[in-house]
C-alpha positions in Angstrom: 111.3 142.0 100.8 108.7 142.5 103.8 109.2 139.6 106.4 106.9 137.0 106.8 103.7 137.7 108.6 102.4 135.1 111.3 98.6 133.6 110.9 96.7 131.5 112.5 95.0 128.2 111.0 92.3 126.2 111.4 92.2 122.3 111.3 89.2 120.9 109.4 87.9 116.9 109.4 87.2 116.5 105.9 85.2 113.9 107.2 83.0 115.1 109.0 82.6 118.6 106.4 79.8 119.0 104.2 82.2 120.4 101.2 83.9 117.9 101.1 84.6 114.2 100.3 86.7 111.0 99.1 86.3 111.6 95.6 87.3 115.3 96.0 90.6 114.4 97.9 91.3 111.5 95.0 90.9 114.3 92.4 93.4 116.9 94.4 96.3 114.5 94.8 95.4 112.9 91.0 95.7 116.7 89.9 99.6 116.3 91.2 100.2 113.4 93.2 103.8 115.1 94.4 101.7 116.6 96.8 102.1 113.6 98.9 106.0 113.8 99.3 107.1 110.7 97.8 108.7 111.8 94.9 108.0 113.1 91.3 105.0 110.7 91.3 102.9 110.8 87.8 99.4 109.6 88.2 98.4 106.3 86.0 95.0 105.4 87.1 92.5 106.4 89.3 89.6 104.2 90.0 91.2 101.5 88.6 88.5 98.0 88.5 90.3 95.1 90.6 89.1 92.0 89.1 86.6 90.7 91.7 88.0 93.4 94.6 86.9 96.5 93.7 88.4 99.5 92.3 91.6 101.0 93.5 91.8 104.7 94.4 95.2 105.9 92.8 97.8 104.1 90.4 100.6 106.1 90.5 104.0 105.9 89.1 107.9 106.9 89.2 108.9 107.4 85.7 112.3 107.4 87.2 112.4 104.2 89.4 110.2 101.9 87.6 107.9 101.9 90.9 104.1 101.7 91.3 101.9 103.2 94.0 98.8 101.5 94.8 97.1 104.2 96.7 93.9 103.7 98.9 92.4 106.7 100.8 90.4 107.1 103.9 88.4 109.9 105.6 88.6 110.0 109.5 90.5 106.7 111.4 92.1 103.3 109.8 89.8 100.6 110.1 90.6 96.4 109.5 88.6 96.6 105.8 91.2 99.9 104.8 93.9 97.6 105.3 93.0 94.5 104.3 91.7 96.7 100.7 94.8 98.1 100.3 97.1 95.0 100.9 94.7 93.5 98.8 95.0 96.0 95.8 98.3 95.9 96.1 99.1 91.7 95.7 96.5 92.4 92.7 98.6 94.4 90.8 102.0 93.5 91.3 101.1 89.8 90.3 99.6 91.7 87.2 102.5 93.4 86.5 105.6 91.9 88.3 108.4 94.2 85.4 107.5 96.9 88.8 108.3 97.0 92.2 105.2 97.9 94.1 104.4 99.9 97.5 101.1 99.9 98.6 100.1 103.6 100.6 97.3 103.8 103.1 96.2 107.5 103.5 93.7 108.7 106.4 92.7 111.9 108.4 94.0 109.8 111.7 96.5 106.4 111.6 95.5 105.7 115.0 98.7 103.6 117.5 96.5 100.3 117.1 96.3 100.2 113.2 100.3 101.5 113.4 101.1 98.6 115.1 99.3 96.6 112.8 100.6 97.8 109.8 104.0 97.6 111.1 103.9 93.6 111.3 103.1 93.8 107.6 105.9 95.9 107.4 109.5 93.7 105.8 107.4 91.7 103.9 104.9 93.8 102.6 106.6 97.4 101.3 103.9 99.5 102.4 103.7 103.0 103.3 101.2 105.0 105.2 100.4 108.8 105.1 98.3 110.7 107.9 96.7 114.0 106.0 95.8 117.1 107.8 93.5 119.9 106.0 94.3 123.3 107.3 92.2 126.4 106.7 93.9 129.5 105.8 92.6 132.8 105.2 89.5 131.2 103.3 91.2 128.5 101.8 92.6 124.6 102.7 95.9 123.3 102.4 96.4 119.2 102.7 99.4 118.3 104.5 100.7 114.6 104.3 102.7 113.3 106.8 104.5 109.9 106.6 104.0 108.0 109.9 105.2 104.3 108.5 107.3 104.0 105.9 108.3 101.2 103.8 110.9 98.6 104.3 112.8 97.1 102.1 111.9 93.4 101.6 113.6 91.4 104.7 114.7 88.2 103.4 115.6 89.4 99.7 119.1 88.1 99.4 118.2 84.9 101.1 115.6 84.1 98.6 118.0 82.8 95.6 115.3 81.2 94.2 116.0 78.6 91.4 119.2 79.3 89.1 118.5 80.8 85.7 121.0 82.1 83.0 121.8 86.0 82.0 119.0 86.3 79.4 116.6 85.9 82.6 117.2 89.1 84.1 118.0 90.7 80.4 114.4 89.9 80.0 113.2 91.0 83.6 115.0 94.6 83.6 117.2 95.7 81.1 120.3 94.6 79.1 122.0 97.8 80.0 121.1 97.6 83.9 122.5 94.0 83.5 126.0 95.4 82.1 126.2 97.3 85.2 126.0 94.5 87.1 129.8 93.2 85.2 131.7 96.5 85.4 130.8 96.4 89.5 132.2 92.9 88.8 135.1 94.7 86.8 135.7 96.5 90.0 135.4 93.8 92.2 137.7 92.0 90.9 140.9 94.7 91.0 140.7 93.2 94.7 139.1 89.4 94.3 140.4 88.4 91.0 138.4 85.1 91.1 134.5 86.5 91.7 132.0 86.3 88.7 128.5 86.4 88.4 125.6 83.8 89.3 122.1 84.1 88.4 119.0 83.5 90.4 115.4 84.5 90.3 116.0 86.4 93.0 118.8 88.3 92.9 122.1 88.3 90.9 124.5 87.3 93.2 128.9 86.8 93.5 130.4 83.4 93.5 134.3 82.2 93.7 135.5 79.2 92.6 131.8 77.6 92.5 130.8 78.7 95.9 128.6 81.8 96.8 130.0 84.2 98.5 127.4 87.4 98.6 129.1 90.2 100.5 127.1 91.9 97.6 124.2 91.2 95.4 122.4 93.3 92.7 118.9 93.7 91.4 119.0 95.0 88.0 115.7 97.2 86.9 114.8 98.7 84.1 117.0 102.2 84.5 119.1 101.3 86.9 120.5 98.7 89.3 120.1 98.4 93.1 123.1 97.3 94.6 122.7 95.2 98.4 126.4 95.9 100.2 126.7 94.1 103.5 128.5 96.5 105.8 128.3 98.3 109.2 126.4 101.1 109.2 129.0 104.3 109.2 128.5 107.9 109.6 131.8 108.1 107.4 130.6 105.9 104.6 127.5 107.8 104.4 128.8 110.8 104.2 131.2 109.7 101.6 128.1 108.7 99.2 125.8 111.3 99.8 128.8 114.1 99.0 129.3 112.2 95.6 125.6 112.0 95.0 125.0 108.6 95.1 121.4 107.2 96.3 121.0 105.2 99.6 117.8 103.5 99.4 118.3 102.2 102.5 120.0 100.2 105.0 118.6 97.3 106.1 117.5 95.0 109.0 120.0 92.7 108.1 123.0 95.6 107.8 123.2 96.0 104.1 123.2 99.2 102.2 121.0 99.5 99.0 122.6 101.9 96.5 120.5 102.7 93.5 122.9 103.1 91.1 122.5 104.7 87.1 125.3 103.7 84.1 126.8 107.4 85.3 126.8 107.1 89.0 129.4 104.0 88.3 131.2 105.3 85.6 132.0 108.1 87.9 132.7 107.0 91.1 134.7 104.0 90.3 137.1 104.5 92.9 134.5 105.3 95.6 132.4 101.9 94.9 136.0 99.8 95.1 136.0 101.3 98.5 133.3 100.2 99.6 133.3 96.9 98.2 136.5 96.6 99.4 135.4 97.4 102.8 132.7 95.0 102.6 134.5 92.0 101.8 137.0 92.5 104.5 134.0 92.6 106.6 132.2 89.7 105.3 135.1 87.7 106.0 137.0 88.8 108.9 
């Protein structure tokens, strides 16, 4: 195999190039929308009507994760009505279609330091994630490279927000029976070292209680294929690598020190003894 040779490249504003426009950049990433390195993303709409707003650029989808990607798209520099359209777009369709979680994605030739800062105060309440996209010219032809200069948050206050108390069929409804049932064998294992913890339901999360009172060193958010799973705990360089060599998802850890696991029927079938540890771990935290 001949090594790899070295060439130079040209950056191109598509902007400001005669070839090329909005629409055509909307049709590349709606021809595979993985190009934007979030994922195996599927492409469900494109120029999708807003009732009274508009149309939005890009619906697209995780067949995976249950999530939807309201995508607006921007030649040259972020400007107030880019963000304001895109926040917009977003509230649209997640009050439309609440069974999803939603991230809203601002795309643009430059996300100039002013708009970052900006964006980032949406940022913990509003999951939003923006992309900064370079065309390159090569040997006659142009390559789009997205890079991700924000990226989302997970939702600040989540397991603050019980909301109002509901019973089981509420979130059997909402995500999934099965995904629900994971929520009781983490219970299963919970209870091997707090006997006494059961379940209590909230619109907002389903949370742990003893003896009547909450006590949520851990709460879950069952979705349609899985179940994300909120662990209070320090953050650990050993913990992490214990979950990542079993092959277990961290979504994320949070503001507030938790860790969000995104966890399938198989991930806790299969690493029973790992999750106890954990758990374990984080209750001897949360009260200590």
């Amino acid at each position: 195999m001949s090594p790899l040779q070295y060439t130079k490249f040209e950056a191109l504003s598509l902007k400001e190039h005669t070839e090329f426009s909005e629409k055509w950049l909307q049709d590349r990433i709606a021809e595979d929308p993985t190009i934007l390195g979030l994922g195996e993303l599927i492409l469900k709409d494109k120029e999708k009507i807003q009732p009274k707003a508009g149309r939005l650029d890009l619906l697209l989808q995780n067949p995976d994760t249950n999530e939807r990607y309201e995508v607006e798209i921007q030649l040259g520099h972020t400007d107030e009505s880019h963000i304001i359209r895109t926040i917009e777009y977003w509230d649209i369709e997640r009050k439309r279609y609440p069974q999803y979680d939603h991230i809203a994605v601002i795309i643009a030739e430059d996300v100039t330091s002013r708009f970052l800062n900006i964006i980032g105060l949406f940022n913990g309440c509003i999951p939003l994630i923006a992309l900064q996209l370079k065309a390159i010219k090569i040997d006659g032809k142009i390559a789009l490279v997205f890079t991700k200069v924000l990226d989302q948050v997970t939702l600040g206050t989540e397991e603050d927000d019980d909301g109002e108390p509901v019973d089981r069929s509420y979130w059997e409804k909402r995500s999934a029976k099965d995904t629900v049932e994971l929520a009781d064998d983490i219970v299963k294992i919970i209870k091997e070292f707090a006997p006494k913890y059961s379940l209590k339901y909230n619109t907002g999360y389903v949370g742990l209680t003893e003896n009547g009172q909450s006590n949520n060193f851990a709460i879950f958010f069952p979705k349609k294929k899985f179940i994300r799973m909120s662990v209070r705990l320090e953050k650990s360089k050993e913990v992490e690598s214990k979950i990542n060599e079993a092959g277990l998802d961290i979504a994320n850890y949070t503001k507030r020190g938790r860790y969000v696991l995104r966890l399938t029927k198989e991930d806790v079938k299969d690493n029973k003894e790992l999750l106890k540890e954990i758990l374990q771990k984080s209750y001897k935290e949360f009260f200590e």
